[in-house]
TORDOLO-687108 format. One record per residue (C-alpha): x, y, z; residue in one letter. Coordinates in Angstrom, 1 decimal, m for minus. Each point is the difference from the previous one (the first is absolute). Example, Ala and Ser with C-alpha at 12.3 -4.5 7.8 and 13.67 -1.06 7.14 Angstrom:
R | xx | yy | zz | residu
R | 12.3 | m4.5 | 7.8 | A .
R | 1.4 | 3.4 | m0.7 | S .
//
This chain:
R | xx | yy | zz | residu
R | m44.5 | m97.6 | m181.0 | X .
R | 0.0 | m3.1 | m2.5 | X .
R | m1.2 | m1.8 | m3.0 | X .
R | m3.4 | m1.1 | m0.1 | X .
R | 0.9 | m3.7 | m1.5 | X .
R | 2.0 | 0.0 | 3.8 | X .
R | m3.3 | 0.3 | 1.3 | X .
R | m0.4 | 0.3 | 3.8 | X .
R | 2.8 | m2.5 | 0.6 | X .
R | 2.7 | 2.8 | m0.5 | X .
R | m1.2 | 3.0 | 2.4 | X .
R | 2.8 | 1.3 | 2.4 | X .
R | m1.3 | m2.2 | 2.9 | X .
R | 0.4 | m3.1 | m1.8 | X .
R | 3.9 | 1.2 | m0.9 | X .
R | 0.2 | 0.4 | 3.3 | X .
R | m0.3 | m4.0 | 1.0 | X .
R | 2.7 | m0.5 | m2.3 | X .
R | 3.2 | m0.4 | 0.4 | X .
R | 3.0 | 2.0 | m3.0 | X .
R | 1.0 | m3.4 | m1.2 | X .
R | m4.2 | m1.1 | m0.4 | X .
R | m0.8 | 3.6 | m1.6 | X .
R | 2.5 | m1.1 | m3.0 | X .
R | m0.7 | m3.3 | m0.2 | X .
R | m3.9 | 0.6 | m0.6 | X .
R | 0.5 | 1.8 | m2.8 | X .
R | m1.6 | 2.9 | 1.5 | X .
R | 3.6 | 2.3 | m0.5 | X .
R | m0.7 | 1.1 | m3.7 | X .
R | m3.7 | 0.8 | 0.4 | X .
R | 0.3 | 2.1 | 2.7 | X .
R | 3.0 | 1.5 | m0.7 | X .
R | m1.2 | 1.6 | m2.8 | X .
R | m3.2 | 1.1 | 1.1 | X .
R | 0.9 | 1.2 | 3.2 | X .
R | 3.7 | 1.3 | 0.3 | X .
R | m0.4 | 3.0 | m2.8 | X .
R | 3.3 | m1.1 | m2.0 | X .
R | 0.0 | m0.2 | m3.8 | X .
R | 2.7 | m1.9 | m0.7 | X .
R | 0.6 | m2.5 | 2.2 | X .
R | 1.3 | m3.3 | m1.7 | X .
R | 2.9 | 1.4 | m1.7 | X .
R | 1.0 | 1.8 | 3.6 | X .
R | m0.3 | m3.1 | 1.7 | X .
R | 2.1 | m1.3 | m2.8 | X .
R | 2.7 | 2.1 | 0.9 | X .
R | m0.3 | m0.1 | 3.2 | X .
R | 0.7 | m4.1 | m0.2 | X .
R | 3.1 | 1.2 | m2.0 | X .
R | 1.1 | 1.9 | 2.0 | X .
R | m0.5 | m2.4 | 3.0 | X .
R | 3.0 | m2.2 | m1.5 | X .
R | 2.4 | 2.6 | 0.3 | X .
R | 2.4 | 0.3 | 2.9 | X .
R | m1.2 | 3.3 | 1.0 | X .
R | 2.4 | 0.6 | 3.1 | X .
R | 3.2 | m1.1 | m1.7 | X .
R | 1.6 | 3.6 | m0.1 | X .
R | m1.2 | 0.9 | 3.7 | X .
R | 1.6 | m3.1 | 1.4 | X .
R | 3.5 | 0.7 | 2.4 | X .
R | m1.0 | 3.5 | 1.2 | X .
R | 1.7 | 1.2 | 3.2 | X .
R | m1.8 | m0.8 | 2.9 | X .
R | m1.1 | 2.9 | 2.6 | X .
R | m1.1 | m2.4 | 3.0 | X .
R | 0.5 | 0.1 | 3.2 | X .
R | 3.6 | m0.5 | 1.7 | X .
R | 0.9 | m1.9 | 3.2 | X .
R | 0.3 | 2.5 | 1.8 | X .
R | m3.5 | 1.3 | m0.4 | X .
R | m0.8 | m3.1 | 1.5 | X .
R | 1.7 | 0.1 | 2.9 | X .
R | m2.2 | 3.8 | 0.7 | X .
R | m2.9 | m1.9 | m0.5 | X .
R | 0.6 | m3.1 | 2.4 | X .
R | 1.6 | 2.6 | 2.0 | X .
R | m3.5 | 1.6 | 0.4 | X .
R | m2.0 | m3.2 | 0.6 | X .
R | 2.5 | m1.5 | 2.7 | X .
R | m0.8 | 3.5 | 2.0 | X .
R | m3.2 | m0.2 | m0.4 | X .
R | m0.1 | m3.5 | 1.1 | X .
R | 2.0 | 1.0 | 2.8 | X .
R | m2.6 | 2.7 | 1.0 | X .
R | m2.8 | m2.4 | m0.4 | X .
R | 1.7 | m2.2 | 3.0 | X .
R | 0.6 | m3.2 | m2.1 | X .
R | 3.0 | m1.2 | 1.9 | X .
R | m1.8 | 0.2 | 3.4 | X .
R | m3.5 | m1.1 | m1.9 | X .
R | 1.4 | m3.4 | m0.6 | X .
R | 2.3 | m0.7 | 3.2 | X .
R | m3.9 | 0.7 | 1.8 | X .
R | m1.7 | m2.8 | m2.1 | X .
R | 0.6 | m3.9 | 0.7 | X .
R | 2.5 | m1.8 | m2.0 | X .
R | 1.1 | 3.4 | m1.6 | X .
R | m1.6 | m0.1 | m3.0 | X .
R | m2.7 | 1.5 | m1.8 | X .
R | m2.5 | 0.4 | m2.9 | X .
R | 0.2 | 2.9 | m1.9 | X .
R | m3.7 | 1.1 | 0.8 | X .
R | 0.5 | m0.9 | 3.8 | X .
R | 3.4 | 2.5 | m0.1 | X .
R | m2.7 | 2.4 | m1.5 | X .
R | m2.2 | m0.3 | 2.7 | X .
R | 2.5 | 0.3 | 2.5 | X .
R | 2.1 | 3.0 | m1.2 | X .
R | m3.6 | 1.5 | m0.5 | X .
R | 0.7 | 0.5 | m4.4 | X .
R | m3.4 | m0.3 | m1.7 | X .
R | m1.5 | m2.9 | m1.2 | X .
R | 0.6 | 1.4 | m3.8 | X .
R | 3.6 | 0.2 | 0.0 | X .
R | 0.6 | m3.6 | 1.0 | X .
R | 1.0 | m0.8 | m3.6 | X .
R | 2.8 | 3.0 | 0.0 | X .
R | 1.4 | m1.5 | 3.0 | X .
R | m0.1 | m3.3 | m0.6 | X .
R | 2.6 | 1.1 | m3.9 | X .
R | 1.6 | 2.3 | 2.9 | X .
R | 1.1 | m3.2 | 2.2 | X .
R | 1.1 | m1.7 | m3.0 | X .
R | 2.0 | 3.1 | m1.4 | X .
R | 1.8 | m0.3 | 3.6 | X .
R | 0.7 | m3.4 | m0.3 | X .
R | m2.0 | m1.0 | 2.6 | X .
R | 0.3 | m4.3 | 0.4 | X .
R | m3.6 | m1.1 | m0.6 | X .
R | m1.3 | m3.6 | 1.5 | X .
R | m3.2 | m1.8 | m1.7 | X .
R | m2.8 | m0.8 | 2.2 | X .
R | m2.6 | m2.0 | m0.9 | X .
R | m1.2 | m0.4 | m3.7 | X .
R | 2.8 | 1.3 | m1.6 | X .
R | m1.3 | 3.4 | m0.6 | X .
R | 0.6 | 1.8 | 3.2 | X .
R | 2.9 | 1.2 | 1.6 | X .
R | 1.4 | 1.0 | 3.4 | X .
R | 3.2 | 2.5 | 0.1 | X .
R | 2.6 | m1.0 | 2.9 | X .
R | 1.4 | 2.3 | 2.8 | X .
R | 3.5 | m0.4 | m1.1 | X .
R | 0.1 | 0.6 | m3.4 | X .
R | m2.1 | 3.5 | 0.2 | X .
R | 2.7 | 1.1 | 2.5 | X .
R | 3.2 | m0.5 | m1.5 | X .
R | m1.2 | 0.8 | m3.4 | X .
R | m0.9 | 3.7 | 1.9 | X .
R | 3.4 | m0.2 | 0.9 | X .
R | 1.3 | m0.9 | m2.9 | X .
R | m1.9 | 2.9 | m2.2 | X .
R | 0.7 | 2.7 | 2.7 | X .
R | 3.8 | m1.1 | 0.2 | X .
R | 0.8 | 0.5 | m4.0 | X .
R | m1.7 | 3.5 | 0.4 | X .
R | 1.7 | 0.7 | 2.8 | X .
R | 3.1 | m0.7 | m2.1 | X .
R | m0.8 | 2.1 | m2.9 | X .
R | m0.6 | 3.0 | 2.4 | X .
R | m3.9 | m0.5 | 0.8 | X .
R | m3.0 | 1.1 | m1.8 | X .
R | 1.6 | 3.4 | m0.9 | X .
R | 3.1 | m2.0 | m1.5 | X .
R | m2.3 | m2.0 | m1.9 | X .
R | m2.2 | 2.4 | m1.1 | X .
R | 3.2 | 1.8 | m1.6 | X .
R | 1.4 | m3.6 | m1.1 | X .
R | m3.4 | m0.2 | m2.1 | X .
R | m0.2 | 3.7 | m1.4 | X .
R | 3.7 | m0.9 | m1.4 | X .
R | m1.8 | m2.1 | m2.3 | X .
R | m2.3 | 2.4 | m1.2 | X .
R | m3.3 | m1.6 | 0.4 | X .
R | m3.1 | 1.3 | m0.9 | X .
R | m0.5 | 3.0 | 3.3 | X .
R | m3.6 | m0.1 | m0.2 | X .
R | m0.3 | m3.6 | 1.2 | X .
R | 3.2 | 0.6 | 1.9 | X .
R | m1.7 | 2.4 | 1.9 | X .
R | m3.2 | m2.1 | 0.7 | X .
R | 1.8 | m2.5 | 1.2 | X .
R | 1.2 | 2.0 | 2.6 | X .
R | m3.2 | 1.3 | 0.9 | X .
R | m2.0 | m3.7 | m0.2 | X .
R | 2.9 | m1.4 | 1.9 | X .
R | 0.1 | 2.7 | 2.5 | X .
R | m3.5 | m0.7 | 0.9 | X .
R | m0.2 | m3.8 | 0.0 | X .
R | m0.5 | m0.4 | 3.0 | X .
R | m3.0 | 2.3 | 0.4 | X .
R | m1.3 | m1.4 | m3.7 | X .
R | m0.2 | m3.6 | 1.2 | X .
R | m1.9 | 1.2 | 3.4 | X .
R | m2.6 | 1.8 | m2.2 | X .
R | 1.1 | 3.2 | 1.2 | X .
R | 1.4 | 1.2 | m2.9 | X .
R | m2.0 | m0.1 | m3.2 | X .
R | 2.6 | m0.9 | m3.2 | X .
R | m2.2 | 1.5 | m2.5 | X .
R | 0.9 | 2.8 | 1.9 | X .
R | 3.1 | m0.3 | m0.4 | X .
R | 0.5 | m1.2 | m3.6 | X .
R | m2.6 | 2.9 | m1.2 | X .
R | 0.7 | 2.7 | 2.1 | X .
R | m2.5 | 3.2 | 0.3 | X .
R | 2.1 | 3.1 | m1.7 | X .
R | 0.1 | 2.5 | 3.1 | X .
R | 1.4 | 3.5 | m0.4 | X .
R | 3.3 | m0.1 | 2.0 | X .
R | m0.6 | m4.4 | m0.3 | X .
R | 4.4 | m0.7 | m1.4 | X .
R | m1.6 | m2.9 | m2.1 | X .
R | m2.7 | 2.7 | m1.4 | X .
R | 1.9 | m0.5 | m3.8 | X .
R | m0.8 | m3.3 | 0.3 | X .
R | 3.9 | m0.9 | 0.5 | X .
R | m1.2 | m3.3 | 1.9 | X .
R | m3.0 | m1.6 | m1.2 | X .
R | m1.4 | m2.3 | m1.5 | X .
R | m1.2 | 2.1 | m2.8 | X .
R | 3.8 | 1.2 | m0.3 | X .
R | 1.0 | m3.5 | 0.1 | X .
R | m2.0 | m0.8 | m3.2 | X .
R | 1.4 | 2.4 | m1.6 | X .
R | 3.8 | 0.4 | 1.1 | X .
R | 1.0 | m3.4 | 0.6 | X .
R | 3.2 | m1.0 | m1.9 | X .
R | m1.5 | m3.5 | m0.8 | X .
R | m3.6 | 1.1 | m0.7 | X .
R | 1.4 | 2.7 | m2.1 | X .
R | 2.3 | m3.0 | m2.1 | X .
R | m3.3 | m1.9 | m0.4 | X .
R | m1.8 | 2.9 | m1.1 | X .
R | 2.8 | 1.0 | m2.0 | X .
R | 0.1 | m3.8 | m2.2 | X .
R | m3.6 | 0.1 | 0.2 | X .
R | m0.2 | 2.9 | m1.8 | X .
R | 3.2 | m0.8 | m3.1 | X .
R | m2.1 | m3.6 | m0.3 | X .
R | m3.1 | 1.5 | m0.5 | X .
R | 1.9 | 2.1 | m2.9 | X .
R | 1.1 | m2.8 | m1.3 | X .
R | m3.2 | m2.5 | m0.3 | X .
R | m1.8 | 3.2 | m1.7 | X .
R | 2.5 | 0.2 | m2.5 | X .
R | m0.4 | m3.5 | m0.6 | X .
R | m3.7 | 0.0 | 0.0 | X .
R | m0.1 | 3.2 | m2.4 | X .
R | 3.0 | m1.3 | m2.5 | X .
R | m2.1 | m3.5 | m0.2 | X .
R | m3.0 | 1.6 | 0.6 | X .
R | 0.2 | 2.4 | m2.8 | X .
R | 0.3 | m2.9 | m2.5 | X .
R | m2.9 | m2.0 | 1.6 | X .
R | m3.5 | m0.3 | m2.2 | X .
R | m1.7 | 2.8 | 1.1 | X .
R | 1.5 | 1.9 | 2.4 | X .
R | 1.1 | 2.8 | m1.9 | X .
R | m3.2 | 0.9 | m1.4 | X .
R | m2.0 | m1.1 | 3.3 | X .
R | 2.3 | 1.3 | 2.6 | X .
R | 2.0 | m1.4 | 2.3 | X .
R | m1.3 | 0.1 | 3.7 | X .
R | 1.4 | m1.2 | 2.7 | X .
R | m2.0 | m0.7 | 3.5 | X .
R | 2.3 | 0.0 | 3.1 | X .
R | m1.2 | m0.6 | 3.3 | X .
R | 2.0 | 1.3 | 3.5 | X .
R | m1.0 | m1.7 | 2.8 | X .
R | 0.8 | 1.2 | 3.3 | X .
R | 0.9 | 3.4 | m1.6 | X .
R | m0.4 | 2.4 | 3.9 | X .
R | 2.2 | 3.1 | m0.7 | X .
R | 0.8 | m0.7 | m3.2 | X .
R | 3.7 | m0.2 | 0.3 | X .
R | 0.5 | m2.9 | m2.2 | X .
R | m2.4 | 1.0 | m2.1 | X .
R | 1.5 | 2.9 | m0.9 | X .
R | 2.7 | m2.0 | m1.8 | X .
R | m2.4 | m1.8 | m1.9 | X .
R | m2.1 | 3.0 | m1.3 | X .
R | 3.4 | 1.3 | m1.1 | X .
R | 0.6 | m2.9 | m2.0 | X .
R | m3.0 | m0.3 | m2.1 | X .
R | m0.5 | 4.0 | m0.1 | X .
R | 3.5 | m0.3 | m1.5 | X .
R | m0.8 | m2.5 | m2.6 | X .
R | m3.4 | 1.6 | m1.2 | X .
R | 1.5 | 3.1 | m0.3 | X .
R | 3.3 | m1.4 | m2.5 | X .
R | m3.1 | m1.8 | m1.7 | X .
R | m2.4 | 2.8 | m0.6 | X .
R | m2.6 | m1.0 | m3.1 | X .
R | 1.1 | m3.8 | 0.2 | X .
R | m3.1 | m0.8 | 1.9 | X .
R | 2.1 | m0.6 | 3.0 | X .
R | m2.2 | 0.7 | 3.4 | X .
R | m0.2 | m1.2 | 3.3 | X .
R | m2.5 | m0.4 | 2.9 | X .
R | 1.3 | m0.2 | 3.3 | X .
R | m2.2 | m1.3 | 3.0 | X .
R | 1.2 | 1.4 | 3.2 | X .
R | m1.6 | m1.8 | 2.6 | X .
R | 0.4 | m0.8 | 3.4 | X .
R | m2.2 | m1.4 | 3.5 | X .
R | m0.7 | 3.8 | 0.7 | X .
R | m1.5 | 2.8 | m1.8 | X .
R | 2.0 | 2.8 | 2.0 | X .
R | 2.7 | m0.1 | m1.8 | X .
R | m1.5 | 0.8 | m3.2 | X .
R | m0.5 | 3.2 | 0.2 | X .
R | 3.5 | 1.1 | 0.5 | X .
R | 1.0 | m2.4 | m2.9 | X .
R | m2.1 | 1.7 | m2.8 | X .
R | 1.8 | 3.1 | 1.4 | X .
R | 3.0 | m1.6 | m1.0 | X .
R | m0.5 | m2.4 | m2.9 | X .
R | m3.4 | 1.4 | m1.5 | X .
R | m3.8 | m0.7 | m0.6 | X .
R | m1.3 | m1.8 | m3.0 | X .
R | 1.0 | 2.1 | m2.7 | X .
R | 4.0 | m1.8 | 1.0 | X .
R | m1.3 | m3.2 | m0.4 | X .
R | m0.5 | m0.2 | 4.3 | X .
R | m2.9 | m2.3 | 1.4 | X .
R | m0.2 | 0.1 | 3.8 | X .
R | m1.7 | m3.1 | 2.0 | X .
R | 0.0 | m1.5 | 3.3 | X .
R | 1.6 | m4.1 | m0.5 | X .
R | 0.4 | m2.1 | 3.2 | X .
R | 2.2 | m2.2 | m2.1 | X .
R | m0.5 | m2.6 | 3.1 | X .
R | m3.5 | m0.4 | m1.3 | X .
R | m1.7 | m1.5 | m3.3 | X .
R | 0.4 | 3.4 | m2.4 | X .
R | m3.0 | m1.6 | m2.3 | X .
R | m2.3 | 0.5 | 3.5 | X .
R | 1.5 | 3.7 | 0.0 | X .
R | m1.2 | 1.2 | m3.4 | X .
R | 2.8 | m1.2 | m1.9 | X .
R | 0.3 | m1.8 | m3.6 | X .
R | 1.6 | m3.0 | m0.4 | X .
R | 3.0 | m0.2 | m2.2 | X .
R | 0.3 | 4.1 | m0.7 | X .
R | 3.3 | 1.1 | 0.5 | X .
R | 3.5 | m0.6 | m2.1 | X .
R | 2.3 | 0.9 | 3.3 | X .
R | m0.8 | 0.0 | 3.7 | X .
R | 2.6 | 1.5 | 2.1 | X .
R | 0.7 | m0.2 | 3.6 | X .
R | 2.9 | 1.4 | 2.6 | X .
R | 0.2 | m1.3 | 3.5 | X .
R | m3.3 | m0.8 | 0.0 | X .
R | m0.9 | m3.8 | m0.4 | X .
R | 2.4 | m1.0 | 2.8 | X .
R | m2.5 | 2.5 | 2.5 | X .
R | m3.1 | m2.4 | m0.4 | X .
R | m1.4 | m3.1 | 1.9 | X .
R | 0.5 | m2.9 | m2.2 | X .
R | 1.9 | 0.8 | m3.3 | X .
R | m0.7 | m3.2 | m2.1 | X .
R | m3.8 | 1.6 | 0.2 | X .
R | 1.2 | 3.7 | m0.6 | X .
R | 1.9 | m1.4 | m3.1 | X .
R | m2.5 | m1.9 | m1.1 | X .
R | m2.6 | 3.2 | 0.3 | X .
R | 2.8 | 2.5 | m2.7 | X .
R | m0.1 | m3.3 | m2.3 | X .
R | m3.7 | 0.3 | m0.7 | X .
R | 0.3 | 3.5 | m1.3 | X .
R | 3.4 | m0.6 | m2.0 | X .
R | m0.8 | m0.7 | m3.6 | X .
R | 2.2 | m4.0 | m1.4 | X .
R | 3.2 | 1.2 | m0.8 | X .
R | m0.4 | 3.2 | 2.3 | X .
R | 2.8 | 1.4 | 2.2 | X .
R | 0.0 | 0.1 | 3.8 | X .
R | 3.1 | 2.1 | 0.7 | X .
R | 0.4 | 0.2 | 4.1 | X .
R | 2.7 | 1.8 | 1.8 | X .
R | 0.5 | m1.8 | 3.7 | X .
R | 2.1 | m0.3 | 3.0 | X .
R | 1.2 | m3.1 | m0.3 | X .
R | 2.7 | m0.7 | 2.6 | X .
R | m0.1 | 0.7 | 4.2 | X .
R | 0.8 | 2.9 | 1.1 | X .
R | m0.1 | 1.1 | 3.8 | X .
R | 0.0 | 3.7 | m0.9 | X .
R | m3.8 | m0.9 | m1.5 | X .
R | m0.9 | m2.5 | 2.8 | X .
R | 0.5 | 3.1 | 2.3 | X .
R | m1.4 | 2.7 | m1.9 | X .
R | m3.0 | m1.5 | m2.2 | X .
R | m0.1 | m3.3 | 2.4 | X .
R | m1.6 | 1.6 | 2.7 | X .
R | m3.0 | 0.4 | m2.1 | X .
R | m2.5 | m3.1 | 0.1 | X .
R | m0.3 | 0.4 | m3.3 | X .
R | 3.6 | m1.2 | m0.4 | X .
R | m0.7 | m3.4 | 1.7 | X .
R | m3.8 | m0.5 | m1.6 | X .
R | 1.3 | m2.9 | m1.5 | X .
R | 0.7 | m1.9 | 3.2 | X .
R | m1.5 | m3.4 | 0.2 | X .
R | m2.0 | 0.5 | m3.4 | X .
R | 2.3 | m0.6 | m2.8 | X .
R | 2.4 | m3.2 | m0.4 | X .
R | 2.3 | 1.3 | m2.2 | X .
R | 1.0 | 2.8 | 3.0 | X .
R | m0.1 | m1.8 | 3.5 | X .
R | 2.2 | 2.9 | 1.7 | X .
R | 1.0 | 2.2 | m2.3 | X .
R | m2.5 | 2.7 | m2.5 | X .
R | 3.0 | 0.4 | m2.8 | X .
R | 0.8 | m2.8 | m2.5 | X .
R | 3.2 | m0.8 | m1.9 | X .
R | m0.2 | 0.5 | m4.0 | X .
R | m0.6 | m3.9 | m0.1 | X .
R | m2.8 | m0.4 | 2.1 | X .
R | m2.0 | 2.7 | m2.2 | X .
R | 1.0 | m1.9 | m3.0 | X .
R | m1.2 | m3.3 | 1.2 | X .
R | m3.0 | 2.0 | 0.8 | X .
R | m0.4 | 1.7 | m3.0 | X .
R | 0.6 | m3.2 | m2.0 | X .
R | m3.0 | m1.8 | 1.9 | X .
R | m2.1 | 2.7 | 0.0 | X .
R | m1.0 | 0.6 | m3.9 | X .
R | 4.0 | 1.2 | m1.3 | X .
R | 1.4 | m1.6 | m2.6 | X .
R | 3.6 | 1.7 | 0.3 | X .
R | 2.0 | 2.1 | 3.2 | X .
R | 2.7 | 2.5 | m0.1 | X .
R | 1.6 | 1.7 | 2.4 | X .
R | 2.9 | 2.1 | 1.3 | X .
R | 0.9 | m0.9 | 3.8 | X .
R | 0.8 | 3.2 | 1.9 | X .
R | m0.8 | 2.4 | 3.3 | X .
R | m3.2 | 0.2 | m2.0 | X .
R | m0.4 | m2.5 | m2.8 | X .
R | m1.8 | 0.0 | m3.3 | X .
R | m2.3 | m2.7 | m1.0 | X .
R | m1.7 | m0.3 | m3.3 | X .
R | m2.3 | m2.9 | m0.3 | X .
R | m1.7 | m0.8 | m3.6 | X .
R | m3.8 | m1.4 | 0.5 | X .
R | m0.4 | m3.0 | m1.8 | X .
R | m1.7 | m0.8 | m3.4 | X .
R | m3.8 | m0.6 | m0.1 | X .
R | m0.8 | m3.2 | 1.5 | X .
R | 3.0 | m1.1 | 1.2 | X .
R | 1.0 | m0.4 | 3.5 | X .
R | 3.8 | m0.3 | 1.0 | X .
R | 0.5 | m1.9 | 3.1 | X .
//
């Protein structure tokens, strides 16, 4: 896998005690790189990949319409929680206890919700405006009697003046939101109540088994639909794709001029992390497929890394995107563990690209620091992310556990798994990026530029 002059001191399970920032800095980046990644012309890329890095790469992008959510949808979705709430026995649950006020995992216990959901209904209370006292260190909380019933009231009462669910529900298809998650959340919310008991399993739900005579057998409400219907995911995907146009033009225009690459070839290693169905991915794929076929005999190609925590989606993907011979490599990635340990190289890929994927894990500073080991200095990490609340996902994909894996692991998320744009880039900055981009939206872009050799920006 290496050099001999490296010796013994440079085998994968020694890059594996190492952190990105301590890969670069002991010199062991060039070496390896060029023994073990299969480029041929690597400096002069990297060169332009630092160019390019200085460019404001999102200018043109910035002050597109946004497609989120509207008040009214939620006022559905509050709607939904303060019934189920209601059907749980909340009111009467804390008039039976002393004092009239409760934890959230005591509620829990009482109203008979599994111990796994806690987290949901602790955002739940808050998304009610339930008042919240501190007991004790500072970190726990009690919710009062009054405030959980007239903030029932007060939720039922606006959709009793907008003519009830069914007046909502038409108030929110006014707007023309996305129907497939329009349509889970009526499904989800539907069966709260039974979901929070643990008699109702949501990945039931969200990824429904396609029955003959089953009215969501099209996949009209699922989470699979979702993915790919969603007016904001379709935005993201939409940018995603134009901006990866544009950095291969730059990269091929510079590139082309660059000792080298025109008479080595021009490669380019992307990574997708997180890839599942492929839905993004197929953006991407168009992209580069795109640029090597305007670019046919200029030595432009591409190798794209579809990867994700489970094999079973791969199949379906080569189906869709290709085997070998279209520049497709398929490998299992748990992105929450070291990649070096999982038969990785350090350092070999130009671009790693992620969408709504990073958020889903236990502790991101870890999971961030895990894509920066294999992201070459001056490589791209282009992620596409819910960045902003929204209740419609809190009662569709919240009622997962993976939602809330976060919970009580990771300081930069004490209640909440989605990040504003600023928080990734203060997290990207500390975390081996020398420069952050992004466009805020329903789902934002972020492109982060890893940092030179040896240098660490804090």
């Amino acid at each position: 896998m290496c050099s001999s002059d490296l010796g013994q001191a440079t085998t994968r399970e020694h890059f594996a005690r190492l952190t990105a920032n301590e890969l670069v800095s002991d010199g062991l980046y060039e070496e390896t790189w060029r023994q073990t990644g299969g480029r041929r012309v690597e400096p002069p890329l990297g060169t332009v990949l630092a160019t390019l890095a200085e460019k404001n790469l999102l200018q043109e992008f910035m002050g597109l319409p946004q497609v989120g959510e509207n008040d009214f949808y939620e006022e559905l979705c509050l709607h939904y929680i303060a019934v189920s709430m209601q059907e749980l026995g909340i009111v009467d649950i804390f008039k039976a206890v002393e004092g009239r006020r409760l934890s959230t995992a005591a509620f829990c216990e009482l109203a008979g919700v599994q111990p796994i959901h806690a987290a949901l209904v602790d955002h739940f209370f808050r998304q009610l405006r339930l008042e919240s006292v501190n007991v004790g260190n500072g970190a726990s909380f009690e919710w009062s009697l009054p405030s959980a019933a007239h903030s029932l009231l007060a939720v039922l009462a606006v959709a009793s003046e907008l003519g009830g669910r069914e007046g909502l529900k038409r108030r929110v298809l006014a707007h023309n939101p996305g129907r497939a998650l329009f349509g889970l959340v009526n499904i989800c919310g539907e069966q709260l109540p039974g979901v929070l008991r643990g008699n109702v399993n949501p990945l039931e739900l969200l990824f429904p088994v396609k029955e003959e005579g089953d009215e969501r057998a099209s996949g009209s409400a699922s989470a699979e639909a979702v993915y790919k219907e969603s007016p904001g995911i379709n935005q993201g995907n939409d940018v995603l794709h134009r901006l990866l146009g544009k950095i291969l033009d730059s990269l091929a225009q510079k590139g082309a001029t660059a000792a080298g690459i025109r008479a080595d070839g021009f490669e380019l290693r992307i990574l997708e992390v997180g890839a599942g169905t492929g839905s993004t991915s197929m953006h991407i794929l168009k992209s580069l497929r795109e640029a090597a076929a305007g670019r046919s005999g200029s030595g432009f190609s591409f190798s794209y890394t579809y990867t994700d925590i489970s094999a079973s989606f791969f199949i379906a993907a080569e189906a869709a995107f290709g085997g070998s011979e279209q520049g497709m490599v398929y490998r299992v990635l748990n992105v929450e563990e070291d990649p070096l340990q999982q038969g990785f190289v350090p350092f070999s890929y130009d671009l790693i690209v992620g969408a709504n994927v990073l958020h889903a894990t236990r502790h991101i500073p870890t999971t961030v620091a895990n894509a920066r080991k294999l992201l070459r200095p001056h490589g791209l990490l282009l992620i596409l992310e819910a960045t902003a609340p929204a209740l419609s996902l809190d009662l569709t994909f919240g009622l997962t556990d993976g939602w809330w894996r976060f919970y009580g692991h990771d300081e930069l998320r004490p209640e909440y798994p989605l990040m504003r744009c600023n928080t990734w880039e203060r997290l990207l900055l500390r975390s081996g990026f020398s420069r952050v981009q992004y466009i805020e939206m329903e789902e934002s872009i972020i492109l982060g530029t890893a940092n030179e050799i040896g240098r660490a920006h804090v």
